[in-house]
Biopython code that builds the backbone (N, CA, C, O; Angstrom):
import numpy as np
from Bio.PDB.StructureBuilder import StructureBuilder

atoms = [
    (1, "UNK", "N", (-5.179, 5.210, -11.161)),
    (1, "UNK", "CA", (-4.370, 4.423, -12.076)),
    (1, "UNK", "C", (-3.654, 5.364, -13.056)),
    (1, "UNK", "O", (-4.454, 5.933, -13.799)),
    (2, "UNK", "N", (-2.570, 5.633, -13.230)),
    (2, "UNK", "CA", (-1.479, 5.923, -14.358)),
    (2, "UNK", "C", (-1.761, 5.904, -15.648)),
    (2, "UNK", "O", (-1.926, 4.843, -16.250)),
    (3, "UNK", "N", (-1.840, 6.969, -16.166)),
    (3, "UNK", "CA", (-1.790, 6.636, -18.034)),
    (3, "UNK", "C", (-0.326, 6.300, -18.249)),
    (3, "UNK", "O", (0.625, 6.512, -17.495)),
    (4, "UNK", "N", (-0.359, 5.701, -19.508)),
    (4, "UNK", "CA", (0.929, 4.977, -20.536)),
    (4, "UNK", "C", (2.116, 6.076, -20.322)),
    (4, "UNK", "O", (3.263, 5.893, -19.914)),
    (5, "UNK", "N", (1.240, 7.692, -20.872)),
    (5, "UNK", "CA", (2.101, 8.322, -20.708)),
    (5, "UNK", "C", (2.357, 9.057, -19.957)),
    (5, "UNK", "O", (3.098, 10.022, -20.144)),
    (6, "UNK", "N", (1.558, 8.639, -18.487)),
    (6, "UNK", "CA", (2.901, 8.801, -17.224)),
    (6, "UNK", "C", (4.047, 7.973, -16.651)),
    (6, "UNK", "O", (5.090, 8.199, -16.037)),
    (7, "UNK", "N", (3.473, 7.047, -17.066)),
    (7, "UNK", "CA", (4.673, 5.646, -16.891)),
    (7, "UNK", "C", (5.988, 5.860, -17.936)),
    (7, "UNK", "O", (7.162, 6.088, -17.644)),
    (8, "UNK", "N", (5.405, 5.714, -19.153)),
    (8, "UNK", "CA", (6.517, 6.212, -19.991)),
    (8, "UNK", "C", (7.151, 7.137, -19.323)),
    (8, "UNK", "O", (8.256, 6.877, -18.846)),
    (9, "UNK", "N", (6.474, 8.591, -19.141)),
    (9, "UNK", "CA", (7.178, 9.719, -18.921)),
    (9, "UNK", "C", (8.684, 9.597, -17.288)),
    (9, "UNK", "O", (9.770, 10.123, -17.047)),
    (10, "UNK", "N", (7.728, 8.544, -16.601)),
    (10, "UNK", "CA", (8.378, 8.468, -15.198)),
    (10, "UNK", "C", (9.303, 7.294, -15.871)),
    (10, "UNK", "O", (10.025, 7.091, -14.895)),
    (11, "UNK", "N", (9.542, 6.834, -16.373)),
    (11, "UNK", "CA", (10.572, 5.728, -16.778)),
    (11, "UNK", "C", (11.713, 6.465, -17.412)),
    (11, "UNK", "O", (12.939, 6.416, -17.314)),
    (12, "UNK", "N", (11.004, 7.037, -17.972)),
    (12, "UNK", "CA", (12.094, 8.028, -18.892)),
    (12, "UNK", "C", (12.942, 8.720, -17.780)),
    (12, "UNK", "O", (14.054, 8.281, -17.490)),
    (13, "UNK", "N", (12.409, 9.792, -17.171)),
    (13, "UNK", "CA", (12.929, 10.433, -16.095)),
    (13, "UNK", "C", (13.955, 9.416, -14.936)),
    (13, "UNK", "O", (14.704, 9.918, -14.098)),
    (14, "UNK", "N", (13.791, 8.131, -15.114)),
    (14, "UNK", "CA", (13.987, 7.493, -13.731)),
    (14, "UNK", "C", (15.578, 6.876, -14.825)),
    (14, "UNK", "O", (16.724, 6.814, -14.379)),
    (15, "UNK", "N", (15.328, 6.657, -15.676)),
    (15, "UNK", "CA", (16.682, 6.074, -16.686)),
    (15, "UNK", "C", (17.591, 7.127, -16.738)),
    (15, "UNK", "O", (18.765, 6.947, -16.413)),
    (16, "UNK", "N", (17.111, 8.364, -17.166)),
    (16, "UNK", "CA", (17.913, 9.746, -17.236)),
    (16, "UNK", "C", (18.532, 9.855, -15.554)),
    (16, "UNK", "O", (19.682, 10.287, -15.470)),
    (17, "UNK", "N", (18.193, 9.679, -14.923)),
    (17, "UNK", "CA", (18.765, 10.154, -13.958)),
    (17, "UNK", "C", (19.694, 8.657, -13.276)),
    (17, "UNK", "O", (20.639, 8.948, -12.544)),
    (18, "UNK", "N", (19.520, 7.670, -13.431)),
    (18, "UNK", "CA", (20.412, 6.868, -13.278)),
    (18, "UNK", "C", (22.002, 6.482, -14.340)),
    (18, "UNK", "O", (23.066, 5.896, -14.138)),
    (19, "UNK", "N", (21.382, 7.177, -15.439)),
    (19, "UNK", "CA", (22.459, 7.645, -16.433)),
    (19, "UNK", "C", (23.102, 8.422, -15.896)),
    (19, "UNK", "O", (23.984, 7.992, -15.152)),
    (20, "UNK", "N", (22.877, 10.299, -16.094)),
    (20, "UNK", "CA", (23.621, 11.031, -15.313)),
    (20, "UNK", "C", (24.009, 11.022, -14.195)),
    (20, "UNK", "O", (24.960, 11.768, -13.962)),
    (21, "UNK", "N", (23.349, 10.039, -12.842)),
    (21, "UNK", "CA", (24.242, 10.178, -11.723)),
    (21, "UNK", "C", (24.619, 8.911, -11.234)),
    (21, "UNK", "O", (24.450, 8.443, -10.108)),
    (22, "UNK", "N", (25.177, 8.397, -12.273)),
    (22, "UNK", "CA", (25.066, 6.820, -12.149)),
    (22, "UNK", "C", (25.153, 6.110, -11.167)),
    (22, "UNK", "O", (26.202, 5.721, -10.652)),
    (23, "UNK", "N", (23.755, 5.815, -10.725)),
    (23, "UNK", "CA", (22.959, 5.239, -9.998)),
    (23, "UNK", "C", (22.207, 4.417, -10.174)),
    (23, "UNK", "O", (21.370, 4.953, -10.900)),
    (24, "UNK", "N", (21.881, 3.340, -9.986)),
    (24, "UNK", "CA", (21.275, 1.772, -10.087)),
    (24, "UNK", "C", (19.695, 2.735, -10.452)),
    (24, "UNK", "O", (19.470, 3.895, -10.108)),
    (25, "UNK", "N", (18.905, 1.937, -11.132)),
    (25, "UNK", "CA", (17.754, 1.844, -11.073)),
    (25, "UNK", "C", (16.677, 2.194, -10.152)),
    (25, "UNK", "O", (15.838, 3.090, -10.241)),
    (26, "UNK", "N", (16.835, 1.452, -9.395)),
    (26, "UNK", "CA", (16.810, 1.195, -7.690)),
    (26, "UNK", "C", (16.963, 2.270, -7.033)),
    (26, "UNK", "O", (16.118, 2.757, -6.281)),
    (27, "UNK", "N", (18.087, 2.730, -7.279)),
    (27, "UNK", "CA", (18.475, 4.319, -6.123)),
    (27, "UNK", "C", (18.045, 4.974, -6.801)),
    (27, "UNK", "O", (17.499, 5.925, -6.242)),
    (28, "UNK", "N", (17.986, 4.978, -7.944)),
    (28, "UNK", "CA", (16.940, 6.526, -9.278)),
    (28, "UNK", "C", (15.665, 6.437, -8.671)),
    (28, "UNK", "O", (15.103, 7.532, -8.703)),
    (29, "UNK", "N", (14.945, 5.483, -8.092)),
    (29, "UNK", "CA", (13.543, 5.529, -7.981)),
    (29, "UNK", "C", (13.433, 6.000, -6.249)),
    (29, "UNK", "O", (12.597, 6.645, -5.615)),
    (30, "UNK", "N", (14.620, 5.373, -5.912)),
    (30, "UNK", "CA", (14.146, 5.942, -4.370)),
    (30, "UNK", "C", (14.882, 7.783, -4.265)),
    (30, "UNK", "O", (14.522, 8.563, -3.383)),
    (31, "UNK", "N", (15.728, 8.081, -5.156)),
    (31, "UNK", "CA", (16.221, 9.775, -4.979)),
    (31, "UNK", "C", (14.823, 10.727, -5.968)),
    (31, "UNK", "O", (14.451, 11.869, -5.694)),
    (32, "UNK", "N", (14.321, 9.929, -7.011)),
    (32, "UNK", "CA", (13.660, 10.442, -7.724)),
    (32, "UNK", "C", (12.648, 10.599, -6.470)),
    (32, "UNK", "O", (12.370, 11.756, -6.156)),
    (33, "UNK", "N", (12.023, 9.457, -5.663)),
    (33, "UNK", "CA", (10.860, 9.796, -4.211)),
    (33, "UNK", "C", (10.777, 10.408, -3.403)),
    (33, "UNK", "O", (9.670, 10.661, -2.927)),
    (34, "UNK", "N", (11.821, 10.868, -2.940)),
    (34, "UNK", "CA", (12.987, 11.872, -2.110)),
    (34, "UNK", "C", (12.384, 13.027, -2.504)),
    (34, "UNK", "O", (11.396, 13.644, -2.103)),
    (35, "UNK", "N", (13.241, 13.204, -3.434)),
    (35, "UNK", "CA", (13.542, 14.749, -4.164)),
    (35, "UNK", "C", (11.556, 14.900, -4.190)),
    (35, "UNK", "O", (10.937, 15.459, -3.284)),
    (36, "UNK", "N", (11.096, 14.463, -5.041)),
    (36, "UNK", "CA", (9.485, 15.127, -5.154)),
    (36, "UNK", "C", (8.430, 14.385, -3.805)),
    (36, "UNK", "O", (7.203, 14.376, -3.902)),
    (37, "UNK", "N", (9.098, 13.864, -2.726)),
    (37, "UNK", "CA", (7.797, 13.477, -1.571)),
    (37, "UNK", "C", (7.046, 12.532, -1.927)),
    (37, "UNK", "O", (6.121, 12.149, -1.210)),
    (38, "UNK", "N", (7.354, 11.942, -3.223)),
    (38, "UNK", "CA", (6.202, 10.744, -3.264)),
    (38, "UNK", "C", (6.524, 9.170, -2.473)),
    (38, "UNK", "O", (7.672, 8.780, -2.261)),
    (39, "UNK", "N", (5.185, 8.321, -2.066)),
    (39, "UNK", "CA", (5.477, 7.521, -1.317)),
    (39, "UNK", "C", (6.531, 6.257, -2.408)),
    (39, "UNK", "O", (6.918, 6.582, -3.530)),
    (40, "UNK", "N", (6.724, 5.382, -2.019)),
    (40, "UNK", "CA", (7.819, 4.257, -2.909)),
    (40, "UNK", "C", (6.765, 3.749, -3.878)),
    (40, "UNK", "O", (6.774, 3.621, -5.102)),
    (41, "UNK", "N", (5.282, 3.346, -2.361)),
    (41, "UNK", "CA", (4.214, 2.345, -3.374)),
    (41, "UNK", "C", (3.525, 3.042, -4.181)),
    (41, "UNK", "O", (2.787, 2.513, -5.012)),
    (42, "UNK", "N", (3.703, 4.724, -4.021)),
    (42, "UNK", "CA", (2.881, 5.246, -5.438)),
    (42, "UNK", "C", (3.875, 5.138, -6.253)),
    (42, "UNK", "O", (3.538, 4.668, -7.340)),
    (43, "UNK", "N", (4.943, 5.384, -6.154)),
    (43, "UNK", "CA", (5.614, 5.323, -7.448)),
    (43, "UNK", "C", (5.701, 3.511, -8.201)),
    (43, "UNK", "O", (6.114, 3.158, -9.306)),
    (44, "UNK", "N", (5.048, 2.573, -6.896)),
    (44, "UNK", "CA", (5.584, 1.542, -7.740)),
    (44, "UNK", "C", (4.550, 1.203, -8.974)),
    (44, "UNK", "O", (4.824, 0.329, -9.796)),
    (45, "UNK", "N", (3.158, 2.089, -9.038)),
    (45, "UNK", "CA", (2.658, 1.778, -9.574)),
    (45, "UNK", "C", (3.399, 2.745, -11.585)),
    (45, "UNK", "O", (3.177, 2.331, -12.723)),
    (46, "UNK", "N", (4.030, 3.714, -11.251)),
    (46, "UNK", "CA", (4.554, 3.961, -12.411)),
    (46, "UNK", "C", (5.664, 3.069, -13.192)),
    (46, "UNK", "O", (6.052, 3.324, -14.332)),
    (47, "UNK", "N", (6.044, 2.147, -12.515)),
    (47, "UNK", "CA", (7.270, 1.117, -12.732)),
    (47, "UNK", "C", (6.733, 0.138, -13.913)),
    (47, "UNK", "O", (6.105, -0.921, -13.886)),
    (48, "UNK", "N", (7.413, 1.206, -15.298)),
    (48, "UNK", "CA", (7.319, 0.125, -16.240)),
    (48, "UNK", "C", (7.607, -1.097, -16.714)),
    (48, "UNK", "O", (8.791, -1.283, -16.432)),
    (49, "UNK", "N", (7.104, -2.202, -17.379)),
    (49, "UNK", "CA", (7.543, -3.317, -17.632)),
    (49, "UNK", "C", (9.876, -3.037, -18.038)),
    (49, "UNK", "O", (10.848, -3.570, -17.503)),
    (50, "UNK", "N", (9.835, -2.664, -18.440)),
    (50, "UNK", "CA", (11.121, -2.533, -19.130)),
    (50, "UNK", "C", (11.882, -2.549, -17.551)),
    (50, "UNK", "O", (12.687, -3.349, -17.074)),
    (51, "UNK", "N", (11.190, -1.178, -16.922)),
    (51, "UNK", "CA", (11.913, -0.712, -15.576)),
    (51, "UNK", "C", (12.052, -1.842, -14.594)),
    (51, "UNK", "O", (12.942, -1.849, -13.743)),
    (52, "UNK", "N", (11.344, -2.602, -14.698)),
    (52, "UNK", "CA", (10.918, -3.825, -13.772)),
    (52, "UNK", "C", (12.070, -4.860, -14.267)),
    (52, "UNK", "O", (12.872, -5.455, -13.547)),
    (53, "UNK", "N", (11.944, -4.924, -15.708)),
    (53, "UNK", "CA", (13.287, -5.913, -16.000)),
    (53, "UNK", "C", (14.493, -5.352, -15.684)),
    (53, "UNK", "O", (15.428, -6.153, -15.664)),
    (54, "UNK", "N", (14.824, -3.874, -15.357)),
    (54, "UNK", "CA", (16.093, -3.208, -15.179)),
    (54, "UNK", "C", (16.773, -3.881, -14.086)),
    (54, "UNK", "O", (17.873, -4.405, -13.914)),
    (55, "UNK", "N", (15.512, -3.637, -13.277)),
    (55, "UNK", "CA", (15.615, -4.199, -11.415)),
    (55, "UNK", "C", (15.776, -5.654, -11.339)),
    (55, "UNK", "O", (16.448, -6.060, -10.390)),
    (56, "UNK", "N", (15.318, -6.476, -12.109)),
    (56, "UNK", "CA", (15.399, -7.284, -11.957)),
    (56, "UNK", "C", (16.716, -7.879, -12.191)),
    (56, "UNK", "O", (17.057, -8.757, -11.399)),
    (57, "UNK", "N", (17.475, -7.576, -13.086)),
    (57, "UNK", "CA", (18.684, -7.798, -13.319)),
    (57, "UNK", "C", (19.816, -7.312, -12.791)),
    (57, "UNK", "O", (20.832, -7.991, -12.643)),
    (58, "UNK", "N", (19.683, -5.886, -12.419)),
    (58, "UNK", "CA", (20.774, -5.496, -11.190)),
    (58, "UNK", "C", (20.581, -5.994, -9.876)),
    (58, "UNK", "O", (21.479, -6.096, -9.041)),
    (59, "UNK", "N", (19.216, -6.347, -9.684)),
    (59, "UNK", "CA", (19.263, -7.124, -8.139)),
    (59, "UNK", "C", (20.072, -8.876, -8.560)),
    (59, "UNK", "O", (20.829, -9.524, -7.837)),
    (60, "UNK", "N", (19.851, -9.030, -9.159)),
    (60, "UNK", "CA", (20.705, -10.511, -9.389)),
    (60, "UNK", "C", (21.972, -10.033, -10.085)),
    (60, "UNK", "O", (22.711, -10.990, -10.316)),
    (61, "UNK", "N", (22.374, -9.082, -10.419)),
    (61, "UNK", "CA", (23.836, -8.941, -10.539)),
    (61, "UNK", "C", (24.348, -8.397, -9.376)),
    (61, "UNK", "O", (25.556, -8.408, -9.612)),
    (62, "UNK", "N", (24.159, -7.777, -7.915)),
    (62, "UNK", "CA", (23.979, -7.913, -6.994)),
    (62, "UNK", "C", (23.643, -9.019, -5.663)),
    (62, "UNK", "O", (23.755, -8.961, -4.439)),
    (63, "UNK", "N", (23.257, -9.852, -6.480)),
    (63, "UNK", "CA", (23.011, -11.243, -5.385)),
    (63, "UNK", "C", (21.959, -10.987, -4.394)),
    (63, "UNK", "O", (22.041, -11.386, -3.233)),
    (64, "UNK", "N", (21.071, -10.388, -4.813)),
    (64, "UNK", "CA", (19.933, -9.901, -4.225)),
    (64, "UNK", "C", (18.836, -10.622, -4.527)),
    (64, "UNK", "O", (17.848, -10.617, -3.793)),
    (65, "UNK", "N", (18.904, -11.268, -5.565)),
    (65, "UNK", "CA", (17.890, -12.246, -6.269)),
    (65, "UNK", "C", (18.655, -13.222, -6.971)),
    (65, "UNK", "O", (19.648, -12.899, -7.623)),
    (66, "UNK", "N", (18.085, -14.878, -6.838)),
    (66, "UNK", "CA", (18.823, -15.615, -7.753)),
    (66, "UNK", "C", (18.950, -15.876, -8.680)),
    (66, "UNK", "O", (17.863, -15.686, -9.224)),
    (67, "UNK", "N", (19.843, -16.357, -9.584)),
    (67, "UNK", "CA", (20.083, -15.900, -11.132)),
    (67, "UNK", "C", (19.252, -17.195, -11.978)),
    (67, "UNK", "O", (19.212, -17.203, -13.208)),
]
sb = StructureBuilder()
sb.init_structure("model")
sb.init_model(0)
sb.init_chain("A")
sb.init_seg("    ")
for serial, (resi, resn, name, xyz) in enumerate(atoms, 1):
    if name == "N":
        sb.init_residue(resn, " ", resi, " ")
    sb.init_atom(name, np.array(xyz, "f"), 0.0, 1.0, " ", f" {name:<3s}", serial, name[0])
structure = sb.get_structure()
Protein backbone atom coordinates (compact mmCIF):
# COMPACT_ATOMS: atom_id res chain seq x y z
CA UNK A 1 0.00 0.00 0.00
CA UNK A 2 1.29 3.65 -0.90
CA UNK A 3 2.05 6.35 1.60
CA UNK A 4 0.20 9.93 1.18
CA UNK A 5 3.44 10.94 0.16
CA UNK A 6 3.83 8.75 -2.68
CA UNK A 7 0.55 9.47 -4.06
CA UNK A 8 0.99 13.06 -3.58
CA UNK A 9 4.43 12.80 -4.99
CA UNK A 10 3.06 10.60 -8.18
CA UNK A 11 0.17 13.09 -8.71
CA UNK A 12 2.36 15.78 -8.71
CA UNK A 13 4.67 14.24 -11.27
CA UNK A 14 1.64 12.94 -13.38
CA UNK A 15 0.04 16.86 -13.52
CA UNK A 16 3.61 18.22 -14.37
CA UNK A 17 3.93 16.22 -17.12
CA UNK A 18 0.52 16.59 -18.61
CA UNK A 19 1.15 20.36 -18.26
CA UNK A 20 4.43 20.36 -20.08
CA UNK A 21 3.51 17.92 -22.77
CA UNK A 22 0.10 18.63 -22.92
CA UNK A 23 -1.33 15.56 -22.54
CA UNK A 24 -4.65 14.42 -20.95
CA UNK A 25 -4.30 12.99 -17.61
CA UNK A 26 -4.90 9.73 -18.96
CA UNK A 27 -1.92 9.70 -21.44
CA UNK A 28 0.42 11.28 -18.41
CA UNK A 29 -0.32 8.10 -16.53
CA UNK A 30 0.02 5.69 -19.29
CA UNK A 31 3.68 7.63 -20.77
CA UNK A 32 4.57 8.19 -17.10
CA UNK A 33 4.12 3.67 -17.10
CA UNK A 34 6.00 3.46 -20.20
CA UNK A 35 8.84 5.53 -19.53
CA UNK A 36 9.54 3.77 -15.78
CA UNK A 37 8.00 -0.14 -16.62
CA UNK A 38 5.42 0.05 -14.14
CA UNK A 39 2.25 -2.05 -14.60
CA UNK A 40 -1.18 0.51 -15.20
CA UNK A 41 -2.80 -1.47 -11.99
CA UNK A 42 0.21 -0.58 -9.85
CA UNK A 43 0.09 2.70 -10.71
CA UNK A 44 -3.68 2.75 -10.25
CA UNK A 45 -3.20 2.35 -6.85
CA UNK A 46 -1.15 5.84 -6.68
CA UNK A 47 -4.20 7.67 -8.39
CA UNK A 48 -5.17 10.38 -6.16
CA UNK A 49 -8.60 11.46 -5.24
CA UNK A 50 -8.09 14.90 -7.12
CA UNK A 51 -6.36 12.71 -10.08
CA UNK A 52 -9.40 10.55 -10.25
CA UNK A 53 -11.65 13.68 -10.54
CA UNK A 54 -9.18 14.92 -13.41
CA UNK A 55 -10.16 11.65 -15.34
CA UNK A 56 -13.21 11.80 -14.63
CA UNK A 57 -13.97 14.90 -16.29
CA UNK A 58 -11.85 14.65 -19.40
CA UNK A 59 -13.38 11.26 -20.04
CA UNK A 60 -16.86 12.99 -20.15
CA UNK A 61 -15.53 15.92 -21.96
CA UNK A 62 -14.54 13.29 -24.36
CA UNK A 63 -17.80 11.29 -24.41
CA UNK A 64 -16.23 8.52 -22.84
CA UNK A 65 -18.39 8.72 -19.82
CA UNK A 66 -21.81 10.32 -19.39
CA UNK A 67 -22.17 13.72 -18.22
Amino acid sequence: MPTEDEILKFSQTIEHLAKTSNLTIMDSIIAYCEKYEIEIETASSLISQKLKQRIRQEAQELNLLPK
